[in-house]
C-alpha positions, 0 to 999 in steps of 0.5 A: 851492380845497381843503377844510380838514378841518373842512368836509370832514365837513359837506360830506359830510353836505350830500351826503347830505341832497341825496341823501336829497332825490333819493331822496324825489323818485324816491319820490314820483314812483314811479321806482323802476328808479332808486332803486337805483342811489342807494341804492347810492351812499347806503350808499358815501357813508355809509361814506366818512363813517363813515371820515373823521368820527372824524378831525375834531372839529366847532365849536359852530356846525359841529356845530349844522349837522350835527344840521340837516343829520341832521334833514333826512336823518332825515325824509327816510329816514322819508318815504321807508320810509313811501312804500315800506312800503306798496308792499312790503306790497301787493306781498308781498299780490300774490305771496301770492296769486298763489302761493295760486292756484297751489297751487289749480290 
């Protein structure tokens, strides 16, 4: 069954929120060696729609879907900095004091 055009850029944000939910549960879950490979596929599937979005105009209650869908991407990507942040910052932390060390020997 083909998609017509106008479910063709919900289908791509439902996507992404999938995504974005796959991404959090590696997050949680501190699989980190395959967080990479999503979040290349997030940047691609990010860009497809940037390239087909402004070809479709969205109805009322299509649009209304794609400010829900957003919200759920929006918080997810929020959940997940506020998982990583730390984990960043512990980890700069780490190779700060590895490199003071160094220095000092």
């Amino acid at each position: 069954m083909k998609m017509n055009s106008k479910n063709k850029v919900l289908s791509w944000y439902e996507k992404i929120a999938e995504l974005t939910d796959c991404m959090l549960v590696l997050t949680r879950t501190r699989r980190w060696g395959d967080l990479p490979a999503l979040e290349t596929q997030y940047s691609d599937m990010i860009e497809q729609l940037k390239a087909i979005e402004p070809l479709h105009v969205l109805n009322a209650e299509q649009s209304a879907q794609k400010c829900r869908l957003l919200y759920v991407i929006n918080s997810n990507q929020y959940k997940i900095s506020s998982f990583i942040q730390p984990q960043l910052d512990a980890l700069g932390d780490g190779l700060r004091n590895l490199e003071l060390q160094r220095r000092l020997h």
